[in-house]
Every structure is written in C-alpha cells, then in structure tokens.
C-alpha positions as CSV (number, residue, x, y, z in Angstrom):
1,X,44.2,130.1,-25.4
2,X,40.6,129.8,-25.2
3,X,41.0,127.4,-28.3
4,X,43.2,125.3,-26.8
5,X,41.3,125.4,-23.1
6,X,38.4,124.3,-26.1
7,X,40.2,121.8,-28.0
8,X,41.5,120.3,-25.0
9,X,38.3,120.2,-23.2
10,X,36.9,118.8,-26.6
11,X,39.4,116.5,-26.9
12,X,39.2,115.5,-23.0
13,X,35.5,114.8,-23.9
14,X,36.4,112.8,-26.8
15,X,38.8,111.1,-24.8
16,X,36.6,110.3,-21.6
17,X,34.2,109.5,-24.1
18,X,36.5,106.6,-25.7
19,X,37.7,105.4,-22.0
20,X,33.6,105.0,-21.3
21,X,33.4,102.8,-24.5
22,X,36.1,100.7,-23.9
23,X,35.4,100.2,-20.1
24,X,31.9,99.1,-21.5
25,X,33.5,96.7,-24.5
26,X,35.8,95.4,-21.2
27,X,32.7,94.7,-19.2
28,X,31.2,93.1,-22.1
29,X,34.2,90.7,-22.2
30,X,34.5,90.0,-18.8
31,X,30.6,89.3,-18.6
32,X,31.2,87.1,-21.6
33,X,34.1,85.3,-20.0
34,X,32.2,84.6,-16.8
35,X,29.1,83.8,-18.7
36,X,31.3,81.2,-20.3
37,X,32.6,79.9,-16.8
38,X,29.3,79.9,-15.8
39,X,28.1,78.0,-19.0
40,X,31.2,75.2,-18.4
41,X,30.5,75.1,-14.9
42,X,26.8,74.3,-15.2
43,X,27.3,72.4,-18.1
44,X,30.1,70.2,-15.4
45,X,27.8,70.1,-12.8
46,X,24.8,68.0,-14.4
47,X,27.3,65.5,-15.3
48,X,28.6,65.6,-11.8
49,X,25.4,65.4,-10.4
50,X,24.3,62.6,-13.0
51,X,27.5,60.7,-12.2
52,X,26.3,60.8,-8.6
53,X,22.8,60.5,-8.9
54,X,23.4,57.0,-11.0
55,X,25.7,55.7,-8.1
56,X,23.4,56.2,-5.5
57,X,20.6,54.7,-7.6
58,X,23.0,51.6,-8.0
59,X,23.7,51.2,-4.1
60,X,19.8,52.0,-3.5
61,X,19.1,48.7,-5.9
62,X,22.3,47.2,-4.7
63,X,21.0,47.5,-0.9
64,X,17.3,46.5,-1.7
65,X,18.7,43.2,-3.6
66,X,20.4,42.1,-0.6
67,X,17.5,43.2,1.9
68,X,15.5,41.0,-0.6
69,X,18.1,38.8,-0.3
70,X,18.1,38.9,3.2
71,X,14.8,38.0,3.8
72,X,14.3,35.3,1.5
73,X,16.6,33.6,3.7
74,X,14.9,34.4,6.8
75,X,12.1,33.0,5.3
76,X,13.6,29.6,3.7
77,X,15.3,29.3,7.3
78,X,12.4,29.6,8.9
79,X,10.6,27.2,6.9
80,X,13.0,24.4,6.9
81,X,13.1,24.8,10.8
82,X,9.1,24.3,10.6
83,X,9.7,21.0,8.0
84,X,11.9,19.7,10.5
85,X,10.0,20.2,13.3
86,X,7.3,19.1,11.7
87,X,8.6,16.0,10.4
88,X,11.0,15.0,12.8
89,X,10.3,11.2,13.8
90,X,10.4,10.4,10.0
91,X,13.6,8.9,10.4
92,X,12.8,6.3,13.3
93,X,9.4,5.6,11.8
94,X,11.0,4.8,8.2
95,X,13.8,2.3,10.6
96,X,10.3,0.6,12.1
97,X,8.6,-0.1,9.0
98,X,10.6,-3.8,8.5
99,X,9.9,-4.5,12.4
100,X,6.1,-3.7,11.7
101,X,6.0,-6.4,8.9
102,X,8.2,-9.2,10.6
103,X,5.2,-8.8,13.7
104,X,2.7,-9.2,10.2
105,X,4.4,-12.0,9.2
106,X,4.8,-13.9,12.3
107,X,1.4,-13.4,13.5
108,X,0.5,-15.0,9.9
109,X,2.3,-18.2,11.1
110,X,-0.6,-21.1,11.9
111,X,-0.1,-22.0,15.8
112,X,-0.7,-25.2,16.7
113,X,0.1,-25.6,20.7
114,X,-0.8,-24.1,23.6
115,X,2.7,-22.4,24.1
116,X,2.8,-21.2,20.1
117,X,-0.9,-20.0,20.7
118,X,0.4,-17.8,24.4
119,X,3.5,-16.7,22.2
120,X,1.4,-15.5,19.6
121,X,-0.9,-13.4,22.0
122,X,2.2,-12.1,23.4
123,X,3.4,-11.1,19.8
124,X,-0.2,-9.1,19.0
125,X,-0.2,-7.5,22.3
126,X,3.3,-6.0,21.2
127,X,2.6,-5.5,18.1
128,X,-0.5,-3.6,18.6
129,X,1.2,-1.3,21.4
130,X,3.7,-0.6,18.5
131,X,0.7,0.4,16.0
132,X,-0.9,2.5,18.3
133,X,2.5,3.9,19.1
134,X,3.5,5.0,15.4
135,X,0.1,6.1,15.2
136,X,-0.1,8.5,17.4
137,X,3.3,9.7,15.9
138,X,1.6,10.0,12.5
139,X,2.4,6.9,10.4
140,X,-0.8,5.8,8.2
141,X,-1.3,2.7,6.3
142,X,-1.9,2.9,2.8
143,X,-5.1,1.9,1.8
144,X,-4.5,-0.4,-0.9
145,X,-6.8,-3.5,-2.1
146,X,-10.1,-2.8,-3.8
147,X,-9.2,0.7,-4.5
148,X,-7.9,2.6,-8.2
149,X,-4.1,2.4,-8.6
150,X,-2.4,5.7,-8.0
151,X,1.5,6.1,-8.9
152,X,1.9,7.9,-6.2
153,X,0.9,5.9,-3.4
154,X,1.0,2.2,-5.2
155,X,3.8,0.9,-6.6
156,X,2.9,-1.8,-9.0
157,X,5.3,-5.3,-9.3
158,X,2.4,-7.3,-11.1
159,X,-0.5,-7.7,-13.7
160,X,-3.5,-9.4,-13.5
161,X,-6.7,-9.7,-15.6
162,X,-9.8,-10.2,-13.9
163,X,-13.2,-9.6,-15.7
164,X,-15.6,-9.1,-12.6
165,X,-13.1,-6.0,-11.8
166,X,-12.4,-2.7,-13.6
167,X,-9.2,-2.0,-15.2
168,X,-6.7,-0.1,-12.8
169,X,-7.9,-1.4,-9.5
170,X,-5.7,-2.6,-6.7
171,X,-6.4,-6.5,-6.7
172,X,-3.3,-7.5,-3.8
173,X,-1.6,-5.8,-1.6
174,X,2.0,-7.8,-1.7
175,X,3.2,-5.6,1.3
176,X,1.7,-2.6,3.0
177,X,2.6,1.4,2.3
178,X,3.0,3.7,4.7
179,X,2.7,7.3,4.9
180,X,4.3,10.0,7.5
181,X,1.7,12.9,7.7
182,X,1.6,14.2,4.6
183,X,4.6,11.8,3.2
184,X,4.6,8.6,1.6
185,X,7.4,7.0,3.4
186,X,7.3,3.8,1.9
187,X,4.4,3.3,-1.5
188,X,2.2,0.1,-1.4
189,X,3.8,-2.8,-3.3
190,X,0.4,-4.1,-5.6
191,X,-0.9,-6.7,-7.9
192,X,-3.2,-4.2,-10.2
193,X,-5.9,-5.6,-13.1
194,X,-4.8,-4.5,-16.3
C-alpha cells in the first residue's frame, strides 16, 4: 500500500509537474497571442495616426492659403480704394482737356475791334480761372518744345530735319499733353528732328 500511496504520490508529482508545464506553454501562447494583438494594433495605429496627422496638415495649409488669400484681398481692396481716392477728378479733367484748347485757339484769333479786343479779355479771364482751377486739381502741362522726345509723354505725328538741332528733340508742339498727377492723361502731339 505504501507503493501505491508512492506511486501515486509519484505519479501525482509527475502529473502536477505536467499541469505546471502546460499552464506555462498556455501562457506562452496567450502572451504570444496578445503580443500579436498588440503588434497589429500598434502596427494600425501609426497608420491611423498618419492618416490623421496628413489631414490636419492639409486643412492647416488649406486654412493658411485662404488666410493668405484673405489678405491679399484686403490689401488689393485697400489699394484700389487709395487709387480711386487718389485719382478721382481724372474723369472730369480728361472731359476739360478739348474746352482747354478751344479757349487756346480762340484766344489765338487776331482781334481787330474794340468789342473783339473786350471779348477776348473776357475769354483769358475765363480761361485763366479754368487753368488755375485744373491746377490746383493736379493737371500739368507737358513740357514739350526744345526738349528730348520721350514715348512716353510725346506722341510723335511728324519728322523734320533741322541741322542747328540734335536728333530726337521736340521741334513743335502741334497740341499740348497733359498729365493727372502722376498720369499722362493725354501725351503731347510733336513735330520731332530726325
């Protein structure tokens, strides 16, 4: 009996001894399972957190375009409200321009009589209060005869060759330019020495 109470407390040792080893190769398994869960997970995650780092780059980009955006207007508005403050009595300065040379060219007109002569001071008088006028608004006369031809103030119509003068001067102005500030409103029609 004493063999048996042996064997059997042999064999229960054997026995717990195999339950311990396969509770530890179970454990081995699970960890290896949730090592592997673990592994898919983190291996998920980047890839989620990629996916979402990419989309808030875009909309980061995305908001700083339009801000960009946003002010550029801002700025263009702002500008073309200076421009037109700026240059606002271009319009009605460009519509006196022909009533400034029909004065010119009646004042050029030879008076002969007493009444033509009164006319004509009349006719200066108004005239020169519509100089000084346009003036003060900021409409210059070209400066044309005796000077070098410039495209951009001059607009030639005619040649001429004269020796005493160097090639490219103004040698008549055929009707006066204008400018509006820092516009030419209307160039200098000239008779330039080739």
């Amino acid at each position: 009996m004493k063999e048996e109470q042996n064997l059997s407390q042999s064999e229960e040792k054997e026995v717990v001894k195999n339950l311990e080893e396969e509770s530890v190769e179970d454990k081995e398994v699970v960890n290896q399972d949730e090592n592997q869960s673990n592994d898919e997970m983190t291996n998920e995650t980047p890839s989620e957190l990629e996916l979402l780092q990419k989309q808030l780059d875009e909309e980061t980009n995305r908001h700083l375009r339009l801000r960009a955006d946003y002010e550029n207007f801002k700025r263009r508005a702002q500008l073309d409200r200076e421009s037109a403050e700026k240059y606002k009595s271009q319009g009605i300065l460009s519509n006196l321009l022909p009533v400034l040379d029909n004065f010119e060219r009646a004042m050029q007109v030879e008076t002969v009589s007493e009444e033509s002569q009164s006319l004509r001071k009349g006719l200066e008088m108004v005239y020169k209060t519509l100089v000084e006028a346009t003036e003060r608004e900021g409409l210059q006369v070209i400066d044309a005869e005796g000077v070098s031809f410039d495209p951009n103030l001059h607009q030639a119509v005619m040649t001429e060759t004269d020796d005493s003068k160097e090639s490219g001067v103004v040698l008549q102005e055929l009707q006066k330019g204008y400018k509006y500030k820092d516009r030419v409103l209307r160039p200098s029609m000239v008779k330039v020495n080739e």
